[in-house]
TORSEPA-970212 format. One line per field, with one value per residue (C-alpha): residue number from 1; z, x, y; residue in one letter. Coordinates in pm, 1 decimal. Layout:
REM residues N
resi: (NUM,...)
pz: (Z,...)
px: (X,...)
py: (Y,...)
resn: (A,...)
***
This chain:
REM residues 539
resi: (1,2,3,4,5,6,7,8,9,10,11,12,13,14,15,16,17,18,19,20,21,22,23,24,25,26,27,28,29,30,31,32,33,34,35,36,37,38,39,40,41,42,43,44,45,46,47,48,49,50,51,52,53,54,55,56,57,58,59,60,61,62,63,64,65,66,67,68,69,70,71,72,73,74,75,76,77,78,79,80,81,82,83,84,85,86,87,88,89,90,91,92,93,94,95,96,97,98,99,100,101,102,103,104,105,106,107,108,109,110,111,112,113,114,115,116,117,118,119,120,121,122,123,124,125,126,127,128,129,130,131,132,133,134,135,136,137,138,139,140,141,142,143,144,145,146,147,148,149,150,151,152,153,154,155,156,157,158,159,160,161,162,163,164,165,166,167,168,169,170,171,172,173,174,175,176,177,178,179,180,181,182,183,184,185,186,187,188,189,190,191,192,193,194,195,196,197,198,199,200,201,202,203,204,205,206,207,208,209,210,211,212,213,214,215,216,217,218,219,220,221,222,223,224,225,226,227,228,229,230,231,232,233,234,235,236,237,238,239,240,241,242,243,244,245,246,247,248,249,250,251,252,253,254,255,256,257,258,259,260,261,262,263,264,265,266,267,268,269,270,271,272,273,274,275,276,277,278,279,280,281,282,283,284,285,286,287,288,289,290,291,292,293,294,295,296,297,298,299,300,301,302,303,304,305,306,307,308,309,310,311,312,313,314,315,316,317,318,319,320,321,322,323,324,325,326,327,328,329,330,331,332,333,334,335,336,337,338,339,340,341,342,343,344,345,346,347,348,349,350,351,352,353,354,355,356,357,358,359,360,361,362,363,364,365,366,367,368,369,370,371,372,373,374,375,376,377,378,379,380,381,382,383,384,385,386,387,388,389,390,391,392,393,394,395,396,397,398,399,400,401,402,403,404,405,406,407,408,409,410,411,412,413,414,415,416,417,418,419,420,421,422,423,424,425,426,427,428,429,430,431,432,433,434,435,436,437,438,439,440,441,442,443,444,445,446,447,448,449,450,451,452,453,454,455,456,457,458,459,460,461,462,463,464,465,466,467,468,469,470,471,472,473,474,475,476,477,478,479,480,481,482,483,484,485,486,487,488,489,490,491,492,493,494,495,496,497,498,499,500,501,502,503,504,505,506,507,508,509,510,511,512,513,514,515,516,517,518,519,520,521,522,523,524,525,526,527,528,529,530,531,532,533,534,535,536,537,538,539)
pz: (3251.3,3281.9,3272.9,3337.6,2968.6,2929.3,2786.8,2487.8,2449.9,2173.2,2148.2,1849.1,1697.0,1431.9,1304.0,1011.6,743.7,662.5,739.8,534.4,705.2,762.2,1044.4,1053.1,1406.3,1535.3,1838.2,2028.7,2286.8,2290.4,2574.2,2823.8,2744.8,2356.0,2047.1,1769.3,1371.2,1208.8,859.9,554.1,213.9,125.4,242.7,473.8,830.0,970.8,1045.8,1148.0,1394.7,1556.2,1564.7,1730.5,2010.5,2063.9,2093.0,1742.2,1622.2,1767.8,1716.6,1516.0,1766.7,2023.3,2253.5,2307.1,2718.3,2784.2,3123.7,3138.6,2971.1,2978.7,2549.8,2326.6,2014.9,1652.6,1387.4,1011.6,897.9,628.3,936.6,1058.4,983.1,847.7,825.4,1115.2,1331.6,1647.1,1723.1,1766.9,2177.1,2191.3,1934.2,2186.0,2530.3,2391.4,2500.8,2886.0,2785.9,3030.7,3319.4,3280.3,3050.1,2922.4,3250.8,3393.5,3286.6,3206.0,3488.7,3399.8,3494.4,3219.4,2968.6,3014.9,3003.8,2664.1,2558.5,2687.5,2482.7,2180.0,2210.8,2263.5,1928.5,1782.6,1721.8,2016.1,1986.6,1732.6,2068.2,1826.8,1489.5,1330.8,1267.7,889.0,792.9,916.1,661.3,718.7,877.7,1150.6,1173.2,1245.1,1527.0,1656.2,1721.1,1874.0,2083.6,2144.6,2244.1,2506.1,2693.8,2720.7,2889.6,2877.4,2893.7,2597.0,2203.1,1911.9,1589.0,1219.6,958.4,1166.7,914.2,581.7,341.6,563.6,492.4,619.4,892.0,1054.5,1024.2,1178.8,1487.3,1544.2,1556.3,1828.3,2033.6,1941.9,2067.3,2360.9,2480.9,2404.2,2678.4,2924.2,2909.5,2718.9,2500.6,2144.4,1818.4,1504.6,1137.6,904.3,557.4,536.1,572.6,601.6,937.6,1087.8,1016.1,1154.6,1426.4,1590.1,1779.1,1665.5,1396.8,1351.9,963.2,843.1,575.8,696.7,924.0,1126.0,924.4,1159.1,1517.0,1679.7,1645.4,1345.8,1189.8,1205.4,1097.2,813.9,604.4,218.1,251.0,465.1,285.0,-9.7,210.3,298.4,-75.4,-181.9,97.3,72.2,-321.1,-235.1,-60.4,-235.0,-188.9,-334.7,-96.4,151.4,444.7,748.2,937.5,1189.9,1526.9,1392.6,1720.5,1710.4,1871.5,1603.9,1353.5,1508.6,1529.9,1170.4,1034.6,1261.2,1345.8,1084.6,823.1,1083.7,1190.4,858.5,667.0,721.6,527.8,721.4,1062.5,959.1,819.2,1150.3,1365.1,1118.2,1156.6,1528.1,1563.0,1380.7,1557.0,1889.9,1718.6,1542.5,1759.4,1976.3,1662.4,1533.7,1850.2,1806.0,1442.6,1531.9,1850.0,1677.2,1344.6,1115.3,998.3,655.8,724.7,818.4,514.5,348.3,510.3,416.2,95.0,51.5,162.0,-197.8,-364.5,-65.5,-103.6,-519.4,-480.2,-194.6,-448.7,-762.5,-533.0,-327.6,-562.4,-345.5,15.3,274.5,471.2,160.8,109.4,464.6,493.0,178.7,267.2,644.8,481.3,211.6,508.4,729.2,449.8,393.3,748.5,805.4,502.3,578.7,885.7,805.6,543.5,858.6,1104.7,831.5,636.0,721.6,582.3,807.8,846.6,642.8,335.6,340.2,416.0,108.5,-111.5,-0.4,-65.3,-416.7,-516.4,-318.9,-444.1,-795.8,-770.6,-656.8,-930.0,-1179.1,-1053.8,-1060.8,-1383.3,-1573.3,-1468.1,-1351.3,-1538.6,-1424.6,-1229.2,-974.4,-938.1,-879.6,-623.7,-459.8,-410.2,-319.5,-258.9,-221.2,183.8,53.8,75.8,493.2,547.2,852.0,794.1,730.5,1088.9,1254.9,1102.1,1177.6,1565.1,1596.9,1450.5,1652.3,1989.6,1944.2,1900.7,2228.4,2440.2,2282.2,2348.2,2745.5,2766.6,2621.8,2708.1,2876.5,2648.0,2363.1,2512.8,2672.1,2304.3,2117.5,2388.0,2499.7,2299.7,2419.1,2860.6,2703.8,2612.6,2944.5,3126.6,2975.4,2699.5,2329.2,2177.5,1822.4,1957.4,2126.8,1749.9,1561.5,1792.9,1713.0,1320.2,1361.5,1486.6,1240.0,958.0,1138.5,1150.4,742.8,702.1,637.7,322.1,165.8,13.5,267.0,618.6,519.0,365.3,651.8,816.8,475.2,505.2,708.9,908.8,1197.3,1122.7,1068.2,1384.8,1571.9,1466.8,1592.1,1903.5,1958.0,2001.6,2251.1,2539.0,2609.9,2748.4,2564.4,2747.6,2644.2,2325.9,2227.2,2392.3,2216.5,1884.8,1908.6,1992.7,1688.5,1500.8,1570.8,1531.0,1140.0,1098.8,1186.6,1098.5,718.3,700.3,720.8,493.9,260.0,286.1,204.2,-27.4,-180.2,-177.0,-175.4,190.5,233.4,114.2,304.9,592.1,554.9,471.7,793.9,972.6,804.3,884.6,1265.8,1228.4,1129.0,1362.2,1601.7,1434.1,1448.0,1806.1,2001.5,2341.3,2337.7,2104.2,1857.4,1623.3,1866.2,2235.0,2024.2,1869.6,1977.0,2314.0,2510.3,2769.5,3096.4,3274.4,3606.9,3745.8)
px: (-7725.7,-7854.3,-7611.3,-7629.9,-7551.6,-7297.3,-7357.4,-7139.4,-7079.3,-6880.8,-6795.8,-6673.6,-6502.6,-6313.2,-6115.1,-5856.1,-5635.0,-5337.8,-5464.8,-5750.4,-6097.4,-6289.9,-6492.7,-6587.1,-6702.8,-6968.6,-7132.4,-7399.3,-7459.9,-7593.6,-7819.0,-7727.6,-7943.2,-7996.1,-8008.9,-7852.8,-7789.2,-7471.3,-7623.9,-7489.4,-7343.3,-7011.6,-6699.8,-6905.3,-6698.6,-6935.8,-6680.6,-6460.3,-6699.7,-6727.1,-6342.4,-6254.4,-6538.8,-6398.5,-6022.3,-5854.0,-5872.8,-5726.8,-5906.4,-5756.6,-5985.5,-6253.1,-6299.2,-6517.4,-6640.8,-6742.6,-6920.6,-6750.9,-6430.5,-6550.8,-6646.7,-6691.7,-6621.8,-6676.2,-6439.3,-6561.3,-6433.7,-6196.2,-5998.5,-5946.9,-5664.6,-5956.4,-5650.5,-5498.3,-5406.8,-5642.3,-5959.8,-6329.2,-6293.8,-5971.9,-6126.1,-6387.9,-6176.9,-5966.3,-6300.7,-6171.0,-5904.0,-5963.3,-6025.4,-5719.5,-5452.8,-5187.6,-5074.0,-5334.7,-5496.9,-5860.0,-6056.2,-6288.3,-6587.3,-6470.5,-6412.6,-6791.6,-6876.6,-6728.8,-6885.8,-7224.4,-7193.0,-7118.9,-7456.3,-7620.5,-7496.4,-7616.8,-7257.4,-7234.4,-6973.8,-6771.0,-6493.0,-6213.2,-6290.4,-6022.9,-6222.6,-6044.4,-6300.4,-6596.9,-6820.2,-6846.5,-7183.9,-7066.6,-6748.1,-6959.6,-7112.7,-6856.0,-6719.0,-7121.3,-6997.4,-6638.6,-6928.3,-7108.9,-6837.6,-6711.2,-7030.8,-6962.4,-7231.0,-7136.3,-7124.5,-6988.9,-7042.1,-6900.0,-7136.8,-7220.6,-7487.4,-7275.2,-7277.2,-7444.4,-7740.2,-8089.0,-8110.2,-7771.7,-7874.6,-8185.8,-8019.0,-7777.5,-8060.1,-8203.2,-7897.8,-7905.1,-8220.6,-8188.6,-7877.5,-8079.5,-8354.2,-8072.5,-8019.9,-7664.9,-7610.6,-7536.6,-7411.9,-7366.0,-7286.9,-7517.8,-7620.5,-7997.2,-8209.4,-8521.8,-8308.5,-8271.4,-8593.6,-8722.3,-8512.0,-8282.7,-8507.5,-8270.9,-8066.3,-7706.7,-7694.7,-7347.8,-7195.5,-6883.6,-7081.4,-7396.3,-7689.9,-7939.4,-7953.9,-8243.5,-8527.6,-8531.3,-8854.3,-8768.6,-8413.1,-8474.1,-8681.0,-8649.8,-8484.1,-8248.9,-8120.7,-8096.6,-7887.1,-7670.4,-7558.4,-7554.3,-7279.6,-7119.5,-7029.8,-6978.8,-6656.0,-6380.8,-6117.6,-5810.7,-5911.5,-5604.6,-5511.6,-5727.4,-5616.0,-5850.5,-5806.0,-5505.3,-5258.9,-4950.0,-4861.8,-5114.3,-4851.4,-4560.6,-4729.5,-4890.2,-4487.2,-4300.6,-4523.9,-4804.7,-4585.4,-4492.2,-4880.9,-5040.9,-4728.1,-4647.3,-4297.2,-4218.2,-4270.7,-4089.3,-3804.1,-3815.1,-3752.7,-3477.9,-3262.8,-3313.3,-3200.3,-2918.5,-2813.7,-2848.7,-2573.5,-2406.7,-2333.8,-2149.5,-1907.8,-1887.4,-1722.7,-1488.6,-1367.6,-1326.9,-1109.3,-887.1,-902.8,-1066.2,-1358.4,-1253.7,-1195.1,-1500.4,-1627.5,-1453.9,-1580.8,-1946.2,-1857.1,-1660.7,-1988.7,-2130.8,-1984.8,-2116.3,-2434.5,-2445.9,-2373.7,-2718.0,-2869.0,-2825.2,-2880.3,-3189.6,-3327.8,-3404.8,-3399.9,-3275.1,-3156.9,-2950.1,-2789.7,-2764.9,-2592.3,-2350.8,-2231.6,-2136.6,-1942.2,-1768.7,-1701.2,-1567.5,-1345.4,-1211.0,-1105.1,-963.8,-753.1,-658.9,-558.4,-355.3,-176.8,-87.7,64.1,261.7,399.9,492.4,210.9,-38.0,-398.0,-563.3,-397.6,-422.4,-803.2,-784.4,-626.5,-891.1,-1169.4,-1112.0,-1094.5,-1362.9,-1556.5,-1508.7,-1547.6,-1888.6,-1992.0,-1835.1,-2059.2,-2375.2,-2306.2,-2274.6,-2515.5,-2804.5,-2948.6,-2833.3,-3180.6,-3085.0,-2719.4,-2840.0,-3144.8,-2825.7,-2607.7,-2862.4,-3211.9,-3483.0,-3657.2,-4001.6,-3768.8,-3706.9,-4006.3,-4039.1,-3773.1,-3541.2,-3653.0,-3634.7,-3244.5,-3133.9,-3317.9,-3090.0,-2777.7,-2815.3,-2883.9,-2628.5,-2420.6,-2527.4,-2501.6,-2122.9,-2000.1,-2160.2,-1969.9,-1643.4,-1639.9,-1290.9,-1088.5,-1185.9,-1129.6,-808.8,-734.7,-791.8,-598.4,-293.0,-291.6,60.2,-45.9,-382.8,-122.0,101.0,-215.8,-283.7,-532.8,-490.2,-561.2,-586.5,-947.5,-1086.9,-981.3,-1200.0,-1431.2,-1444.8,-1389.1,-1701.0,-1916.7,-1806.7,-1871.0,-2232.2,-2316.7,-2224.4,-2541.1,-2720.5,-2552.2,-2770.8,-3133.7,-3411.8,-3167.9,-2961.9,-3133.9,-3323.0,-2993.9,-2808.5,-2495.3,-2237.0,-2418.8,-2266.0,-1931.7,-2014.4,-2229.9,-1911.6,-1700.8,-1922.4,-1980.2,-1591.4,-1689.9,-1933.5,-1799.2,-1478.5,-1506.2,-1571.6,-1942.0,-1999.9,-1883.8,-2068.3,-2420.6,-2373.1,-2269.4,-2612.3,-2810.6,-2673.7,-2728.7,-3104.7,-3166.9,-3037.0,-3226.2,-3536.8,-3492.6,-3341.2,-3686.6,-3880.5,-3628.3,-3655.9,-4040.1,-4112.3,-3828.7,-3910.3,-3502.3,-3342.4,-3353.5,-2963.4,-2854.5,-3088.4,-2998.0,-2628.3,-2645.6,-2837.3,-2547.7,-2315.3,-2456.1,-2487.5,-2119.8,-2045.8,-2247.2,-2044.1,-1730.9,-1803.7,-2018.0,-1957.4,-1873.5,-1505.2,-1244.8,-1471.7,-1352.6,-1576.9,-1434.9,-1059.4,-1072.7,-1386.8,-1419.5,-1235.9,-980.0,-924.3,-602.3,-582.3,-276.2)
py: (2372.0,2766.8,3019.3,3393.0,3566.0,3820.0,4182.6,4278.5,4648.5,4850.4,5171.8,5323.4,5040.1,5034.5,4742.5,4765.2,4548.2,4697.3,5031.9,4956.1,4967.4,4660.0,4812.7,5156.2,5339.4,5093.8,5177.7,4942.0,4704.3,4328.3,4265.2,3950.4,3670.1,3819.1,3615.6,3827.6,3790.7,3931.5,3988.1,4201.5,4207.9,4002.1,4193.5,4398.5,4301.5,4045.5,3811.1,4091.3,4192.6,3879.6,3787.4,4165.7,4040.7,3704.8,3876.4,3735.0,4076.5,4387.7,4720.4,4968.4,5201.7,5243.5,4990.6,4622.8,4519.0,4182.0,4174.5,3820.1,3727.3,3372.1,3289.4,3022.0,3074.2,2841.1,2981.6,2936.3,2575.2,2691.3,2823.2,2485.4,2230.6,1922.2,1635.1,1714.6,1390.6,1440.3,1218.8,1335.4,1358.7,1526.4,1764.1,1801.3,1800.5,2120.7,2328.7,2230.2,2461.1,2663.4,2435.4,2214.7,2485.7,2260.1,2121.4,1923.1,1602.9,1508.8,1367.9,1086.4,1286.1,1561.1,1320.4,1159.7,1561.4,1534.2,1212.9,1327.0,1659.8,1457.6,1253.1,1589.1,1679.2,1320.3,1186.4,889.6,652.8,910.5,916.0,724.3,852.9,1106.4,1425.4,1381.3,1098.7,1304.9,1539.5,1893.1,1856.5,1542.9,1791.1,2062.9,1917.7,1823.3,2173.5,2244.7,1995.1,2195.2,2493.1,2268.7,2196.3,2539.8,2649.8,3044.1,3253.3,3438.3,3180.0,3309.1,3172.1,3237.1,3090.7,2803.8,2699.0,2718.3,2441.8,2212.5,1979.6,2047.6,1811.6,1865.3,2287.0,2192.1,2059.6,2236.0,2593.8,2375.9,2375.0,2743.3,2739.8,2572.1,2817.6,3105.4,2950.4,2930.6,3302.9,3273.9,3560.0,3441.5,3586.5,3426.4,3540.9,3427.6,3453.5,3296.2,3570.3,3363.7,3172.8,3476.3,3576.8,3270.1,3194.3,3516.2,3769.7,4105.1,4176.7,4385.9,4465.0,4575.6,4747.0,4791.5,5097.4,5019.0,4976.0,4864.5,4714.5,4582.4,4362.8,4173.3,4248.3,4610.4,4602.2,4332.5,4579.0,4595.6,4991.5,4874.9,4596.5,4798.6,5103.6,4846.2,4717.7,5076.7,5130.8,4855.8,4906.4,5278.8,5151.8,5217.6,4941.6,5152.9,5432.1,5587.7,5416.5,5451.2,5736.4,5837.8,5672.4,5486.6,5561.4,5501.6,5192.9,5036.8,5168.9,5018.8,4679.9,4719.1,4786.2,4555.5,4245.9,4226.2,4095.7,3787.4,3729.1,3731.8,3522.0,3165.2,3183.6,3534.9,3313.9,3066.2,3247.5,3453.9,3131.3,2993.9,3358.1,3326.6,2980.1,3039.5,3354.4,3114.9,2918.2,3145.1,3420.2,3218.8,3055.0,3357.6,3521.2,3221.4,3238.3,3641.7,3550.5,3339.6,3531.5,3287.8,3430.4,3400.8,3049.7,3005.4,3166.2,2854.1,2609.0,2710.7,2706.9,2362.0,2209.3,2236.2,1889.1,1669.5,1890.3,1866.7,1474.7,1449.2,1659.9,1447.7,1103.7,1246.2,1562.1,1878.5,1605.9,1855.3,1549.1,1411.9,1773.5,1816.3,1467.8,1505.8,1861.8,1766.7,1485.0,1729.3,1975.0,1751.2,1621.1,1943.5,2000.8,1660.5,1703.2,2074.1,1976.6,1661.4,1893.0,2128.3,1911.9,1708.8,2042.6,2395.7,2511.8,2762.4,2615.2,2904.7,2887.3,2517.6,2559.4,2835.0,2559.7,2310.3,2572.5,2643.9,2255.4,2221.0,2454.0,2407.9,2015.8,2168.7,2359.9,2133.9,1809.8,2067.5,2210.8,1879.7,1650.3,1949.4,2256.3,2585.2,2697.3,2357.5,2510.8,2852.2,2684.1,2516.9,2839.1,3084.3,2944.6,3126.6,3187.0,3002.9,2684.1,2739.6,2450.3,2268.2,2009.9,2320.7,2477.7,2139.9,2081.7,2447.8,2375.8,2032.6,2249.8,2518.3,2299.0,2084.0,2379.7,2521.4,2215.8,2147.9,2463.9,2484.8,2141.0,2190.2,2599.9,2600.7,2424.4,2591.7,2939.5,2786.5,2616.2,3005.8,3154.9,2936.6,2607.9,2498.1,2572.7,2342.8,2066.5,2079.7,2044.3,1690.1,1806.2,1748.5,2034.3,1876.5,1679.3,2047.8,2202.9,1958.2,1988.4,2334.1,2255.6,2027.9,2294.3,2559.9,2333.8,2193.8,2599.7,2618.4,2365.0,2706.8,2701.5,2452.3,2524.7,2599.4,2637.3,2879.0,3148.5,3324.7,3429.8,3585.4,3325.4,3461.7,3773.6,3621.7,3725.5,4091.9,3996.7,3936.6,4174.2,4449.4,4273.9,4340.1,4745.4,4658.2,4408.4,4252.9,3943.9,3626.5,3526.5,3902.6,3888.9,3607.5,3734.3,4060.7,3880.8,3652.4,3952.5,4163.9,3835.4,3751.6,4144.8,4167.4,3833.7,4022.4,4387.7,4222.6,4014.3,4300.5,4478.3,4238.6,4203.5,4584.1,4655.8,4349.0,4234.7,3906.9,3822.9,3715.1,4031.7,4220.3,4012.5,4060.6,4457.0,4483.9,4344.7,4528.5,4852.9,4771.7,4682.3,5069.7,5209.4,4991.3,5107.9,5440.6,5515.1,5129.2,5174.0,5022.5,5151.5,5279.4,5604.3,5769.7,5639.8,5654.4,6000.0,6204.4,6192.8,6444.7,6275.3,6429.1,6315.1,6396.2,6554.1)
resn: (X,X,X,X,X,X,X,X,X,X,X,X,X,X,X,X,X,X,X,X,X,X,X,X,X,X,X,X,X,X,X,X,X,X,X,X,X,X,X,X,X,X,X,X,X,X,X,X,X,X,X,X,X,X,X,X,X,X,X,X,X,X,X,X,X,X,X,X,X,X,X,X,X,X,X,X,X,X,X,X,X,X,X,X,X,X,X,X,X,X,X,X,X,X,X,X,X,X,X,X,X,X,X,X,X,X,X,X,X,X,X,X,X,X,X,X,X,X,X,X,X,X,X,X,X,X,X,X,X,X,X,X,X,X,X,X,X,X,X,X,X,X,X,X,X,X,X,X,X,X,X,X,X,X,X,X,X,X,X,X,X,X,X,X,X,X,X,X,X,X,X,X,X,X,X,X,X,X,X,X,X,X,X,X,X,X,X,X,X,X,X,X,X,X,X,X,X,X,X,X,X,X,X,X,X,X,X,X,X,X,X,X,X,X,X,X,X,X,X,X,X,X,X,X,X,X,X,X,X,X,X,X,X,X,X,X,X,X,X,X,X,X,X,X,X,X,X,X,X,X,X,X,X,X,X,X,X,X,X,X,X,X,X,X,X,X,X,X,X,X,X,X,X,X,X,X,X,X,X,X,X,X,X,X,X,X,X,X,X,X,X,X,X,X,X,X,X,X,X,X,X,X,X,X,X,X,X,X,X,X,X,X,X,X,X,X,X,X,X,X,X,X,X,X,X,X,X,X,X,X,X,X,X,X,X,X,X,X,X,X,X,X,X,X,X,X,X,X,X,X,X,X,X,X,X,X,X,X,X,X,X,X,X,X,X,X,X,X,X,X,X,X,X,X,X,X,X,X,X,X,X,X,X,X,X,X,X,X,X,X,X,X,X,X,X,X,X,X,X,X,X,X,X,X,X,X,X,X,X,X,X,X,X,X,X,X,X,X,X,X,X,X,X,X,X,X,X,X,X,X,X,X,X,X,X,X,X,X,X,X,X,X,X,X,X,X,X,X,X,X,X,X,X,X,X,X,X,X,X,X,X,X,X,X,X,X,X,X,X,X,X,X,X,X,X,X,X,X,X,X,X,X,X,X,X,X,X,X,X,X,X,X,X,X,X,X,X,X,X,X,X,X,X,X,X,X,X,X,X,X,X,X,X,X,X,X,X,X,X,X,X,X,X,X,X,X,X,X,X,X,X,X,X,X,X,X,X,X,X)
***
C-alpha cells in the first residue's frame, strides 16, 4: 500500500503537568513523507511531544496542525493492560477503529486484512493466542501489526524498540523502513543513538526546549548533545508553576478535572457519589415528604450487626457485608413495623428503639471478636476501598432503585400523601410502605466499607431538604434533590482531594452549605423570598 504522508506543524507549544512544564515553546514542522527521531535526555518531554501530536495530551499553549487527522499511534508498553482477556486478532482488529466505531461488525475481508498484517509482522497463526502468553517482543509486533491496519499516513511511535531482542528490533526498523518508502510520515521516540544514526534521516533533540531539528548528522553532533544535558539538569523541578500562556480555561480544567483524569480512586469515587445521588435524590425527597429523614438515618445505621456478622463469616467480602446488613435492615423494619400496627406506638420511636439495639448489638459483635482498626474500617472506611465490586453494587442499588420507584411512583406519592383514599381505592398501603422501607434500607448499603464512602452517608438528606427551597412539586423535588446530590459528591471530592479531608465529611459539609445558601437565597420560601424581598400588593 502507498500512502500520501501528512505534514506535522507546531507552533509554540508548550505542554504542562500540573502547571509544571514538560514542554517549553517548541516551534517546527515535520515534512510529509519524513522519517524523524525524538532523541534527548531522560525527563526531557520526548514522550510528551509525541502524545500532545497524537491528541492524548492537551497543550498548555500554542497550537499542533495535522494536514490529516487520520494517525496511528503505538503507546509505550507499560501503558498497556498485558493480562487483559482479549486474543492476538482482536488486539489487532481494534486498529479498524475507525472504519467500523463500535457499531459495526468485521467483514471477512477485514479480518484476512488483519491476519495478513500479522504474517507481515512474522506472527501467522498467533489469531487465538491471548496477547498475555506472548513476550514483549511477539507483543510488540503485534501492536506493528495494530499500525498496519490503521494505514494513516501519519505513525507515531513511543520507544518502539525498548527492551526488545535484536532480531524482533531488526524487523520491526524494516517495517519502519518500508512505511518510510511509501511516503508516510513517521515519528518515533527513541533512545539508541547509533539506530537513529543508522536508520532515521533527521533528528528533533529535546531538552524540554528545542535543541536541534534537522538532519541527523548535523543535529547529532557531540556540542549538541552536551547543550542538551546541560539544560536538561539546569531545570529546576521545584521551580513556580508555569505561568506564561497558561489561559484560563487550562486553569479551570487543571483545578476541576485533572484530579479525576490522572486518579483511578478519584474516578471511581466520582462514579460511586453519582450513582448514589441517582438513587438517593429521589429517597431522599421521600423520607423529607413524609418527615423521616431521621428515620432514615436509622436505618443506615441498624445495618451494622448483619454487616459485622458478613464481616466475621466472609472478612472484608463486600457481598457478605452487603448481604448481612440488608438482612439486619430489613429485620429492623419488619420488627418496627410489627411493633406499630400491634401497639400504639408511632413508627419512629419504635424505629429509634430498634436503632439503638441495633446498633449496639453491632458494635458489641465487632468489638469482641475483631480489633478496633476492623470496627473503625466498618463504620467509616476509607474512599481507596470504593473498588469495582463497590461501583458495580452501588450501580445495581441505585438501578433497582430507579426502576422501583418509575414502577410503583403513584402509590407511593398517594401512600405519603393520603394513605387512608390509597386503602379505599383497593391498595394496601402496608405492601407500597415496605416497598418503600426496602428501598430506604437498599440505599443505606452505602453504609458498609467501599459503597458508601464516596457520597459522605446521608448527603442526601441535606440534599433534599434544600431541594424544598427550590421546586415544589415532587418530580421537581426529587430532580433538584439528585442534582444537589451528585454536585456535593463532586465539588466534596475535590474538597477532599486538595484539603486533604476525610471525604464523607467533606462530602456532607458540601451539602450542608448548599443547604444554607438554599435557606437563605432559594427561590421558594427562603429568608430571602420570606423577609427581603419587597412585596407589592396591588390595590
Amino acid at each position: 500500500m502507498t500512502a500520501a504522508g501528512a505534514a506535522v506543524t507546531i507552533e509554540n507549544l508548550t505542554v504542562a503537568y500540573e502547571r509544571h512544564p514538560a514542554l517549553h515553546h517548541i516551534t517546527g514542522r515535520f515534512a510529509a513523507g519524513s522519517l524523524t527521531a525524538i532523541v534527548g535526555p531522560n525527563g526531557a518531554g520526548k514522550s510528551t511531544l509525541i502524545k500532545a501530536i497524537a491528541g492524548a495530551l492537551r497543550p498548555s499553549g500554542g497550537r499542533i496542525e495535522r494536514d490529516d487527522a487520520r494517525i496511528a499511534y503505538l503507546p509505550q508498553q507499560s501503558e498497556i493492560e498485558r493480562s487483559f482477556p482479549i486474543t492476538v486478532l482482536d488486539t489487532v482488529l481494534l486498529g479498524l477503529w475507525r472504519r467500523i466505531g463500535w457499531r459495526r461488525g468485521v467483514t471477512p475481508e477485514q479480518s484476512a486484512a488483519a491476519t495478513d498484517a500479522l504474517h507481515a509482522v512474522g506472527l501467522g497463526h498467533f489469531e487465538a493466542r491471548p496477547i498475555s502468553t506472548l513476550s514483549a517482543g511477539q507483543f510488540q509486533r503485534v501492536l506493528f501489526a495494530r499500525l498496519i491496519l490503521q494505514d494513516a499516513p501519519l505513525i507515531l511511535l513511543d520507544e518502539p524498540f525498548t527492551a526488545l531482542d535484536t532480531r524482533t528490533t531488526r524487523d520491526l526498523l524494516g517495517l519502519v523502513a518500508q512505511w518510510h518508502r511509501e511516503g508516510r510520515t513517521v515519528i518515533a521516540v527513541l533512545h539508541d543513538f547509533e539506530q537513529v544514526r543508522a536508520h532515521f534521516p533527521d533528528t528533533l533533540l529535546l531538552a524540554r526546549e528545542l535543541v536541534a531539528w534537522g538532519p541527523t548528522a548535523d543535529v547529532m553532533t557531540a556540542d549538541n548533545l552536551a547543550a542538551a544535558r546541560d539544560m536538561a539538569e539546569a531545570w529546576d523541578e521545584a521551580a513556580h508553576p508555569l505561568r506564561q500562556g497558561w489561559s484560563p480555561g487550562m486553569i479551570v480544567y487543571d483545578w476541576l478535572v485533572q484530579p479525576f483524569v490522572e486518579f483511578g480512586f478519584m474516578r471511581r469515587a466520582l462514579v460511586a457519589a453519582v450513582a448514589l445521588g441517582l438513587g438517593s435524590g429521589p429517597i431522599g425527597t421521600f423520607l423529607v415528604l413524609r418527615r423521616m429523614s431521621l428515620m432514615g438515618d436509622a436505618m443506615s445505621h441498624a445495618v451494622l450487626p448483619g454487616a459485622a456478622i458478613g464481616f466475621l463469616l466472609g472478612g472484608l467480602s463486600l457481598p457478605a457485608m452487603s448481604l448481612g446488613g440488608l438482612a439486619a435492615g430489613l429485620i429492623v423494619a419488619l420488627l418496627s413495623g410489627i411493633v406499630t400496627r400491634l401497639t400504639p406506638l408511632r413508627e419512629d420511636a419504635s424505629f429509634a428503639a430498634f436503632y439503638l439495639i441495633s446498633l449496639a448489638l453491632g458494635v458489641l459483635i465487632v468489638s469482641t471478636h475483631g480489633s478496633n482498626v476492623d470496627l473503625l474500617h466498618v463504620l467509616f472506611g476509607t474512599i481507596l476501598a470504593v473498588d469495582n465490586p463497590a461501583l458495580l453494587l452501588v450501580a445495581g442499588i441505585a438501578t433497582v432503585t430507579l426502576i422501583a420507584l418509575a414502577l410503583a411512583y403513584r402509590p407511593l406519592v398517594l401512600e405519603a400523601f393520603d394513605p387512608g383514599f390509597l386503602r379505599s381505592v383497593g391498595v394496601g398501603g402496608g405492601g407500597i410502605h415496605a416497598l418503600f422501607l426496602t428501598l430506604v434500607r437498599a440505599q443505606s448499603g452505602r453504609r458498609l466499607p467501599g459503597a458508601r464512602h464516596a457520597d459522605g452517608g446521608r448527603a442526601d438528606d441535606a440534599a433534599a431538604a434544600a431541594a424544598r427551597f427550590w421546586a415544589r412539586e415532587v418530580w421537581s423535588l426529587a430532580a433538584v434533590s439528585t442534582a444537589i446530590a451528585c454536585l456535593a459528591g463532586y465539588l466534596g471530592l475535590l474538597g477532599s482531594y486538595y484539603l486533604d479531608w476525610p471525604s464523607g465529611p467533606a462530602i456532607i459539609l458540601t451539602a450542608g452549605a448548599v443547604y444554607a445558601l438554599s435557606v437563605l437565597f432559594g427561590r421558594r420560601d427562603s429568608i430571602r423570598t420570606r423577609y427581603l424581598v419587597r412585596r407589592h400588593l396591588a390595590a
